[in-house]
C-alpha angles and dihedrals in degrees: 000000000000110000124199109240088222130041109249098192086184085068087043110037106059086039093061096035089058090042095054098047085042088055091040090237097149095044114094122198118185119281116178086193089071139054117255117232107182130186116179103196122229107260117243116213116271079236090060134111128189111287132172087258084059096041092056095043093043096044088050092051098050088046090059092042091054097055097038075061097050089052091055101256115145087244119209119187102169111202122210149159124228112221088232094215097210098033103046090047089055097057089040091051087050091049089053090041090055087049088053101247128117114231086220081071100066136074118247086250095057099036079059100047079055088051098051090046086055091045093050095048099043101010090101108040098103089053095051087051094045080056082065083063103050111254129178105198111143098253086193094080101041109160137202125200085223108042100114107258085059092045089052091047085051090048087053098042086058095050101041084046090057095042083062101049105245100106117062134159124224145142112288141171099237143161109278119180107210089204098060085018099216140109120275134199117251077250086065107062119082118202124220136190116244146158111258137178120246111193120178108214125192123245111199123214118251104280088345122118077217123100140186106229099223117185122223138170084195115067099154095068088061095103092054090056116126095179156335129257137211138163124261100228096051110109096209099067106026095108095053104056113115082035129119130239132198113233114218128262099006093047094224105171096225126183120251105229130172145221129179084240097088118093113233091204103051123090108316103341090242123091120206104219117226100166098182089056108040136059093213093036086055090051095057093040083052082050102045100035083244118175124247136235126192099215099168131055116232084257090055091260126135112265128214094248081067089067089215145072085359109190093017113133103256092244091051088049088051087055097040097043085053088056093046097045099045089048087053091051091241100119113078103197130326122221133196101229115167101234124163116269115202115230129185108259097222095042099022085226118153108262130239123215094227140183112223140134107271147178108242123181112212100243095181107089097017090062096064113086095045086055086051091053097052098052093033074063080230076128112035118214104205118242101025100226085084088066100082085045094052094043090048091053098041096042079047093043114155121201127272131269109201113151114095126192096231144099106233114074139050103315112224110256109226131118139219123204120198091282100054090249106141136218135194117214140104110248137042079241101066091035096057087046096055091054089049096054091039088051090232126140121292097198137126077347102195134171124231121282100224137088120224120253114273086239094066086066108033083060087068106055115099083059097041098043088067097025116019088182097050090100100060105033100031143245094272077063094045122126134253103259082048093055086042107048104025146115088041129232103230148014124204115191155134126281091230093064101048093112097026093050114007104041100053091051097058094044088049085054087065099048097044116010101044104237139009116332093217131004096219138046125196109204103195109196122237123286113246144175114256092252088065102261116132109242113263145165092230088047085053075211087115117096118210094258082213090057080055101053094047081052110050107001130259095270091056085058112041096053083045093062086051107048094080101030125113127172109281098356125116115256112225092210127211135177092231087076090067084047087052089045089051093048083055099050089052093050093050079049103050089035076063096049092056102051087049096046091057117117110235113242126199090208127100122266122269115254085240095058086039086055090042094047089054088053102039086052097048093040086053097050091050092052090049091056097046082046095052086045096057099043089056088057095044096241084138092162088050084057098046088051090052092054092048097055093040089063108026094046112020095038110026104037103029113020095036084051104048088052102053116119113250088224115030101209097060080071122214133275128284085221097056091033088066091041093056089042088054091037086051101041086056092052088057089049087054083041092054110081090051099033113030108161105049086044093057089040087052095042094059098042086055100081123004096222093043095133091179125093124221106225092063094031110123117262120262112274118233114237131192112298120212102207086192093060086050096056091053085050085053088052101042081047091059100039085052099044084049102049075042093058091036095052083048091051093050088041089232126171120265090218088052106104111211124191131249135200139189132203086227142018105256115216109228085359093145086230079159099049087043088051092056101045091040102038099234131144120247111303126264136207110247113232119226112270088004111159121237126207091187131058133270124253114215132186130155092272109030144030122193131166131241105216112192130211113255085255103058085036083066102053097038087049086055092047098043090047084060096044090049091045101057090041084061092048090059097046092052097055089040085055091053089054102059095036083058087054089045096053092046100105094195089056094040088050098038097038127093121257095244097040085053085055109055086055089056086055094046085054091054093044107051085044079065109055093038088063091049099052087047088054091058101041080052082060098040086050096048 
């Protein structure tokens, strides 16, 4: 059989991963025989396309998965898309709007049929690249937030929510984003540092020539003002509390009141109340029974409640009200402070604190059993530094904001009649019929206009994925997929999403599912460049992941991506690593061209590859241990690293090369040659779950008639370790390592043999295991007072003696005569130097005494040094 000489994973990688769907490897039916290990992946957003975020978390799933399946798990990773409700509509607007049409002139009906065509078309493009990867996710059971038997979990979750009273709807100030013009959660707001100006504009007393000074970043929420604020301790405005004052630019006469809210030492002192666009501002206006003015359309434009600058973009207005104001000499001074502007998370549009009717679920009660289950360590955050965050959020929980003023999504199903009265319920029908029971109006009967957030079905996903049904019937009426596979094994996700995600999972899995969801989450850390930056599209610092792949192969990158990346810590990503990944693949590759390249010998092994087949196996098993060990507490890089090191190093530079034959054509034996097959065919099985591709290639190069395949072989089974014979293999590694690096310094030939002796004969001591990796000659006994020409090799458990032929004595002697003689020379002139400080007076009177001291020291001790070396180039001379 021809072997390349190089691994082209282009010509491996489609060839297995068509061989393994086409096996149904990946699909899991239920086998009460087995043990279920289930993984629902985190659903990227139908919008999506591969990035290096997906690429870590993806990679780190279907390792877990592989080997879950290697250990004979039934292992279930269930695969998915969220129909990501703001950003989906925006692709699907800016479709219409390339195709000339508005989405304001269709009906909701027809703006969805266009959804659903966009989402048809593009909705699976980020499943079909995470299948580049490799990953082994059961296709069969593919899920969508919106196919009809989620969306109708989502609908039920919702009404049996409201029937308990945990779900209400009420008139809140809330986070609205002008650009996708909906609602968003308190979660789904980023803030950002920016520079902002800070102008302080007078606002005059009614018929006075006096005026308060009040600071905003905000002036273009001047003409919605109702009042100013001050505190009633503050000295300076004491006076002026019951007053009026006139607000700028539309010349409303509004009171001065005051709370003992306002800090007298920030800014001002004076607060300028806008309750429609600010939370605190709301809440005084609540207080005082304070009126309220809209001054901002839902697209961030001035509305025509403001009186001014009615239509104008809310940032122009800012520009233009500045102006105004600064011509009219209201404004006192402006400043440039650096303060957190909050942005939408999907759109990264600046935020508006907003009053609107909204659907709010009650987070407080519900929220704490979830809290229980975390710090009970029933679910394990990984790593563990994520616990006090999570505590602090969930013991500060707000309540939830889930209505969204959008088309795509599950639309809430509650119903107004004439009246306002509402109803909750799915169809016209119920709704009509509650009113009817409740004697309540039946006219012009209409459901609510907006969606729920994403986040209300995506909550629900590790129950609905298996039994959409389980939220309204129950888990006691579960099925049986439902009973099998949940509630699921692991979690791996992001950080950022812990209380979008995470949380509400867990707290859905109480409600519904009657305990925890998973029992481990695997936080993974950003992705970032290795200056720091985290990757980006704007930063032009993110490479395609699938450019990486066609570059370097799926395996390359995916252990890449490993090789610097702990739980929860952010991975500083480099291309290098893929180059890394790629240099591994080809060493596993040419490992596996030199075993089969062997000739096949009838004669019995040598004792050195004996000896090197008893370290290399214990060494092996210890390493597999340490390896399990470390996959059980997530430390997944650590494992990798293992692994790396257990092939690269143990296999492929010390034991490949102790059992190579010392002539090549005498072949090697039949016997080693099988151990090395079994001891290699292990190491694929340990390779597997990183590097699936080349491993299954390799596998089934291995031997012609192998009828098995690797990804469902069974897991290496752990035997019996001997520490003792660890520690010799420590100490082999190091004498070798040492006559290596001796032979290196002295430029002597490889093919050179130089003697060795021992002042006693070592039982079980590998002398001939020693003789092939170090190139020496038989050992000999060393006599009493026997002279060496060589060097001593010393470790914690052994000394032996390099003796070297009276040739290369000779050279060395020369060499060594040259080394000793300009070492000398140093420590002379260094000598000279510290007997010149210590006869300086001015330095012996001025210096400390221990300072003094340590030159003295200096001066012993280089005397020293100086005689010795003397001594030994008297030897080398004689």
């Amino acid at each position: 059989m021809e072997l390349a000489k190089k691994y082209d994973p282009k010509t491996v990688e489609n060839k297995w991963y068509a061989y393994w769907i086409e096996k149904k490897y990946f699909e899991s039916k239920i086998n009460l025989n087995k043990k279920a290990y289930t993984i629902v992946i985190p659903p990227p957003n139908v919008t999506g396309v591969l990035h290096m975020g997906h690429m870590l978390n993806n990679t780190i799933q279907d390792v877990l998965i592989r080997r879950a399946r290697m250990l004979g798990l039934n292992a279930c990773w269930v695969p998915g898309t969220d129909h990501a409700s703001i950003a989906t509509e925006a692709k699907v607007v800016k479709m219409l709007a390339d195709r000339g049409i508005k989405k304001s002139d269709l009906s909701r009906e027809d703006f969805l049929k266009y959804a659903w065509e966009w989402k048809e078309k593009y909705g699976g493009i980020i499943l079909e690249q995470l299948k580049k990867l490799g990953a082994s996710c059961d296709w069969s059971r593919t899920k969508f937030t919106m196919d009809a038997d989620m969306s109708e979990a989502v609908l039920d979750a919702f009404i049996d929510l409201h029937k308990r009273g945990f779900i209400y709807r009420g008139y809140r100030m809330i986070h609205w984003d002008p650009i996708g013009k909906t609602a968003l959660s308190d979660e789904e707001v980023i803030y950002k540092e920016a520079n902002s100006q800070l102008v302080y504009v007078k606002y005059y007393l009614e018929n006075s020539k006096d005026y308060i000074c009040i600071a905003t970043t905000r002036p273009e929420t001047i003409m919605a003002d109702v009042a100013v604020c001050v505190n009633p301790n503050d000295e300076r405005y004491k006076q002026l509390i019951g007053k009026k004052v006139i607000v700028p630019i539309v010349n409303r006469a509004v009171p001065i009141i005051a709370d003992e809210y306002i800090d007298i030492t920030f800014g001002t002192g004076a607060l300028k109340v806008t309750p429609a666009h600010d939370i605190a501002d709301y809440e005084l206006g609540l207080k005082y029974k304070l009126p309220i003015i809209i001054g901002l359309t839902e697209d961030g434009k001035i509305s025509k409640d403001a009186g001014a600058y009615i239509g104008m973009d809310r940032f122009a207005c800012r520009k233009q009200i500045i102006k105004d104001l600064t011509e009219n000499q209201l404004v006192e001074k402006i400043e440039t402070i650096k303060n957190k502007v909050g942005h939408s998370e999907r759109t990264d549009a600046v935020i508006e604190p907003y009053l609107s009717h909204q659907w709010f679920v009650k987070m407080k009660d519900i929220s704490k059993p979830a809290l229980q289950s975390v710090l009970e360590h029933d679910v394990k955050l990984i790593p563990d530094k994520f616990i006090n965050t999570y505590k602090h959020w969930m013991e500060n929980v707000k309540d939830w904001c889930i209505s969204r003023q959008l088309w795509w999504g599950q639309r809430i199903p509650a119903w107004y009649n004439s009246n306002g009265d509402i109803a909750v319920c799915k169809t016209y029908q119920e709704a009509e019929l509650y009113f009817q029971n409740n004697k309540l109006s039946t006219e012009d009967i209409k459901q609510e206009e907006d969606v729920l957030d994403t986040w209300f079905s995506s909550w629900l996903w590790p129950l609905t994925v298996f039994d959409s049904s389980v939220i309204k019937n129950g888990i006691s009426n579960a099925n049986e997929d439902f009973k099998y596979y949940y509630p699921t094994n692991d979690l791996v996700t992001a950080p950022e999403i812990l209380f979008f995600w995470v949380a509400r999972m867990i707290i859905a899995g109480y409600l519904w599912g009657n305990g925890k969801p998973f029992t481990n989450v695997y936080l993974t850390g950003i992705v970032r460049d290795k200056l720091g930056r985290k990757m980006s599209k704007s930063l032009g610092n993110s490479p395609d992941p699938l450019d990486l792949i066609d570059k370097y192969g799926a395996d390359a990158v995916r252990v890449g991506m490993l090789f610097s990346s702990p739980a929860g810590n952010d991975l500083l990503f480099d291309e290098e690593y893929c180059v890394q990944g790629r240099n591994f693949s080809n060493k596993i590759w040419n490992a596996f061209r030199m075993i089969k390249t062997y000739e096949v010998s009838e004669k019995e092994p040598n004792l050195y590859q004996l000896q090197a087949i008893e370290l290399f196996e214990n060494k092996f098993n210890i390493e597999l241990k340490n390896i399990n060990n470390l996959f059980d507490k997530f430390r997944l890089n650590d494992a990798l690293m293992s692994t790396y090191k257990l092939v690269w190093d143990d296999f492929c530079s010390w034991y490949l090369e102790a059992i190579k034959p010392e002539n090549f054509s005498e072949g090697i034996s039949r016997k080693v040659i099988e151990k090395t097959t079994m001891l290699f065919e292990n190491i694929l099985k340990v390779l597997h779950p990183w590097m699936p591709f080349i491993t299954e290639e390799i596998w089934h190069l291995m031997k012609e008639d192998n009828q098995s395949d690797l990804i469902v072989s069974e897991w290496v089974e752990l035997t019996t370790v001997n520490e003792n014979t660890l520690k010799i293999y420590n100490s082999l590694q190091q004498i070798v390592a040492q006559i290596r690096e001796y032979r290196s310094s002295l430029v002597i030939s490889p093919k050179e043999k130089l003697l060795w002796k021992e002042a006693k004969t070592e039982s079980g001591a590998y002398d001939e295991w020693i003789e092939k990796l170090s190139g020496l000659s038989p050992k000999t006994l060393l006599n009493a007072g026997a002279a060496i020409s060589g060097k001593a090799i010393i470790t914690p458990t052994r000394t032996i003696y390099i003796d070297l032929p009276k040739h290369l004595s000779q050279v060395v002697s020369g060499k060594e005569k040259e080394k000793y003689t300009q070492e000398l020379e140093y420590l002379k002139g260094f000598l000279e130097s510290v007997r010149t400080k210590l006869s300086n007076e001015r330095f012996v009177q001025n210096a400390k005494p221990e300072l003094l001291e340590k030159e003295k020291q200096k001066e012993q001790d280089t005397l020293s040094k100086i005689r010795a070396i003397e001594e030994q180039l008297k030897i080398l001379i004689d």
